[in-house]
C-alpha distance (Angstrom), angle and dihedral (degrees) to the residues before:
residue distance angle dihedral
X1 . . .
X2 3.69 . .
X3 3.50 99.4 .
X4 3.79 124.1 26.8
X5 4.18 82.2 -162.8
X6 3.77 107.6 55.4
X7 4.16 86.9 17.2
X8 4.07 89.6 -130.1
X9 3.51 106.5 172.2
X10 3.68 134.6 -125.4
X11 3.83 110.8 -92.0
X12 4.32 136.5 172.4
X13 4.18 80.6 -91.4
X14 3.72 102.5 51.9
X15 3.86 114.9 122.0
X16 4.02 115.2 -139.8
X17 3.86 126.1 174.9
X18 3.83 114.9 -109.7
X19 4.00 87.8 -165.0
X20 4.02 107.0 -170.7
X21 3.45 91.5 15.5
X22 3.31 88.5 77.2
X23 4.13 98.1 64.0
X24 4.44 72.6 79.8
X25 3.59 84.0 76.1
X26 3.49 100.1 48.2
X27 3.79 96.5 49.8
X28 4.08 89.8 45.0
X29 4.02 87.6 52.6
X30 3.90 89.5 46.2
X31 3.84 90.8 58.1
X32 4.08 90.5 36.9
X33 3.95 83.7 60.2
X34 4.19 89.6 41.9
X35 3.85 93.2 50.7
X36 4.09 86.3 48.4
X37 3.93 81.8 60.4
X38 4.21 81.4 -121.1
X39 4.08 94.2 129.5
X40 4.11 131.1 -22.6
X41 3.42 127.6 -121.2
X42 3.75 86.8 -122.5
X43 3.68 91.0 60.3
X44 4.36 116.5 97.5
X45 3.91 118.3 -134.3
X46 3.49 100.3 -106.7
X47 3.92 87.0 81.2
X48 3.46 83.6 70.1
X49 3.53 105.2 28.7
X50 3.78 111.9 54.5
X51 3.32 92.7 -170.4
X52 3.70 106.2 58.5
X53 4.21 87.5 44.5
X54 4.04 99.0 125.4
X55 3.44 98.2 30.3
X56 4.00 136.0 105.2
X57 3.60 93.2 -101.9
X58 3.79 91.8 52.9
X59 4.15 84.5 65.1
X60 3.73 90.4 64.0
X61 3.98 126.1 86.7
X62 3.91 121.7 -133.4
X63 3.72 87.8 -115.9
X64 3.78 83.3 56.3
X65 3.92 89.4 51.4
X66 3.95 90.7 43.2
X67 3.65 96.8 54.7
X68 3.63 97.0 42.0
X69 4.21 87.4 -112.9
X70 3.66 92.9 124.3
X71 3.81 102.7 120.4
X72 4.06 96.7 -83.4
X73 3.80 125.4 -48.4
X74 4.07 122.8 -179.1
X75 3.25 120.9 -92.9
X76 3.96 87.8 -108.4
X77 3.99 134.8 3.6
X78 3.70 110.7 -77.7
X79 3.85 114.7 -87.4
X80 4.06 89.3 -117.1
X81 3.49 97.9 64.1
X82 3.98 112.1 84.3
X83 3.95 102.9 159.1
X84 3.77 156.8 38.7
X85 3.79 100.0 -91.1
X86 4.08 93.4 43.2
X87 3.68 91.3 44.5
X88 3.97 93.7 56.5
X89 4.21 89.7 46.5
X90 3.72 87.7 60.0
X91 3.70 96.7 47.6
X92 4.07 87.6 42.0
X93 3.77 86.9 51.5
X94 4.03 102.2 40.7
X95 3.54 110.5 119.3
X96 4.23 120.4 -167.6
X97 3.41 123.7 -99.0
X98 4.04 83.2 -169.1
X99 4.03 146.0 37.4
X100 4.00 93.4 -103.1
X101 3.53 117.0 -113.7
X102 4.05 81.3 36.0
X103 3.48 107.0 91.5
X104 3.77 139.0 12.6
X105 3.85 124.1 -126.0
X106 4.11 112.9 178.0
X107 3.89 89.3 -139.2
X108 4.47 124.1 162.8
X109 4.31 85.9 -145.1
X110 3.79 91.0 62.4
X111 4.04 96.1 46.5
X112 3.69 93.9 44.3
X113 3.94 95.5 49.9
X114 3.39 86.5 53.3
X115 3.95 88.8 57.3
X116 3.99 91.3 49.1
X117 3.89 86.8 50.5
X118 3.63 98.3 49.8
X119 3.82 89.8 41.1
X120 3.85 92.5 53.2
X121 4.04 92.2 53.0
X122 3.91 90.2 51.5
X123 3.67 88.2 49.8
X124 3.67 89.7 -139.5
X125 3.87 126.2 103.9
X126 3.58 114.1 -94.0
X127 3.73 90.5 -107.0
X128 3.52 94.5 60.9
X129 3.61 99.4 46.2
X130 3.63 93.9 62.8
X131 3.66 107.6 29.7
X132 4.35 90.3 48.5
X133 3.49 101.3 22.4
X134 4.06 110.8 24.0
X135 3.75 105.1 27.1
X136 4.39 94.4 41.3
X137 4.01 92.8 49.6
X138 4.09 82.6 52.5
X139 3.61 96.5 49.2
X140 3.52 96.2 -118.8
X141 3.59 100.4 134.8
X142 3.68 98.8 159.4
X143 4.06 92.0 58.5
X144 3.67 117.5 106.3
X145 3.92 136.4 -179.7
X146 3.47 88.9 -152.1
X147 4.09 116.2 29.7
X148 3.91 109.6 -128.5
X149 3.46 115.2 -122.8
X150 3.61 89.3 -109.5
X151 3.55 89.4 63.5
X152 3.64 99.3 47.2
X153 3.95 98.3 88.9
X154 4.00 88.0 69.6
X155 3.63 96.4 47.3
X156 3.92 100.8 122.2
X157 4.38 113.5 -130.5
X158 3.40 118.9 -124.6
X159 3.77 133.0 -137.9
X160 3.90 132.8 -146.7
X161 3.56 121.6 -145.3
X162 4.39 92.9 -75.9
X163 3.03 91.7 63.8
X164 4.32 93.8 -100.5
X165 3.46 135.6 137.2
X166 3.70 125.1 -99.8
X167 3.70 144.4 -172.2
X168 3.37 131.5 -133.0
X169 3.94 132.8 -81.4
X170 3.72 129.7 -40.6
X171 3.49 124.0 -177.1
X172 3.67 89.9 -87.1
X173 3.53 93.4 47.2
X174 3.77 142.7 88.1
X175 4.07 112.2 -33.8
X176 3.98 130.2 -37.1
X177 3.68 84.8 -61.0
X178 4.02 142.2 -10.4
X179 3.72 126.8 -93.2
X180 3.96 134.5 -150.6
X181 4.06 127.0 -167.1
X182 3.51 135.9 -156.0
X183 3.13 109.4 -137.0
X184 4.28 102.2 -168.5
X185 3.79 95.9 -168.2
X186 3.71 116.6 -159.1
X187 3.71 93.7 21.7
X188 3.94 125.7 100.3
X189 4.18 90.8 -135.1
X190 3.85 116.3 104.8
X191 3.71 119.0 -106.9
X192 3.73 119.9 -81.0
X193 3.75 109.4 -119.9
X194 3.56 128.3 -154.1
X195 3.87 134.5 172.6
X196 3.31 126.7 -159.6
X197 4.01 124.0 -143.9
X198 3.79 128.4 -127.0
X199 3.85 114.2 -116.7
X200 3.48 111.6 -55.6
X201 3.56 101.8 -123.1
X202 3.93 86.3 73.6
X203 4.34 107.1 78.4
X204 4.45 93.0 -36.7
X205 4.34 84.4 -60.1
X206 3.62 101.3 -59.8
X207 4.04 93.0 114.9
């Protein structure tokens, strides 16, 4: 069932997060933005980023920060950091632990940079760039970035491991941001993804 409190049940319309599935998306917008001659994949963030030009993370590639090859990111943002400013100190201050291209670390900071990179060379926020340009050009019309209210009453709740609800992602949570599925059972279409953003105050919601 969706909800273990009201006891809706699981329909063709109910919304579920995909989590980590959802770094797909990222990568596939990255390349939209590379065949729209908008950045290359060759490029590193601080063409993008002014203010991480100089730094460690400004010798890395996007591929590098798309296939986790960076030089060795945590698996998630530290638990300290809880906004915009903080967020971009710790990437300004993140020193390698590897040659990039060396090693591969499955880390959410690497993924998500990518996001605010590609989002800054399509001068558009992140949402927009994959609910209008990404998510439209793959037919997935019932996607969204942010749910619409309408939409909220089939948005399926999660569980942790005791059993209790929870909400979706923080910036210490799941990924560089949530993702929900369609699942339309019975019918030959493909499911209708959505991801959901983290609050906007941390990088414009692509965290």
């Amino acid at each position: 069932m969706a909800s273990k409190k009201t006891e809706q049940k699981i329909t063709e319309d109910t919304i579920f997060e995909i989590g980590s599935v959802s770094k797909t998306f990222t990568a596939t917008l990255a390349t939209y933005a590379q065949a729209n001659g908008q950045l290359s994949l060759t490029d590193s963030p601080g063409k993008y980023l002014p203010q991480l030009r100089g730094t460690s993370l400004d010798k890395v590639t996007l591929v590098n920060l798309g296939t986790h090859t960076a030089g060795g990111f945590p698996l998630q943002v530290p638990d300290a950091i809880g906004n915009t400013g903080q967020l971009m100190d710790y990437f300004k201050a993140w020193q390698p632990a590897h040659v990039a291209g060396t090693e591969r670390s499955y880390a959410n900071p690497s993924i998500g940079m990518l996001g605010v990179v590609v989002a800054k060379s399509m001068q558009m926020p992140f949402e927009e760039a994959m609910e209008q340009q990404l998510f439209r050009r793959l037919g997935m019309f019932d996607s969204f970035i942010n749910v619409p209210a309408g939409k909220m009453p089939l948005y399926a709740q999660g569980y942790n491991r005791n059993d209790e609800p929870v909400m979706r992602g923080s910036i210490t949570g799941n990924g560089p941001y949530e993702a929900f599925v369609e699942f339309p059972a019975g019918k030959n279409n493909p499911p209708h993804v959505h991801t959901q953003s983290l609050p906007t105050v941390v990088l414009s919601g692509v965290f």
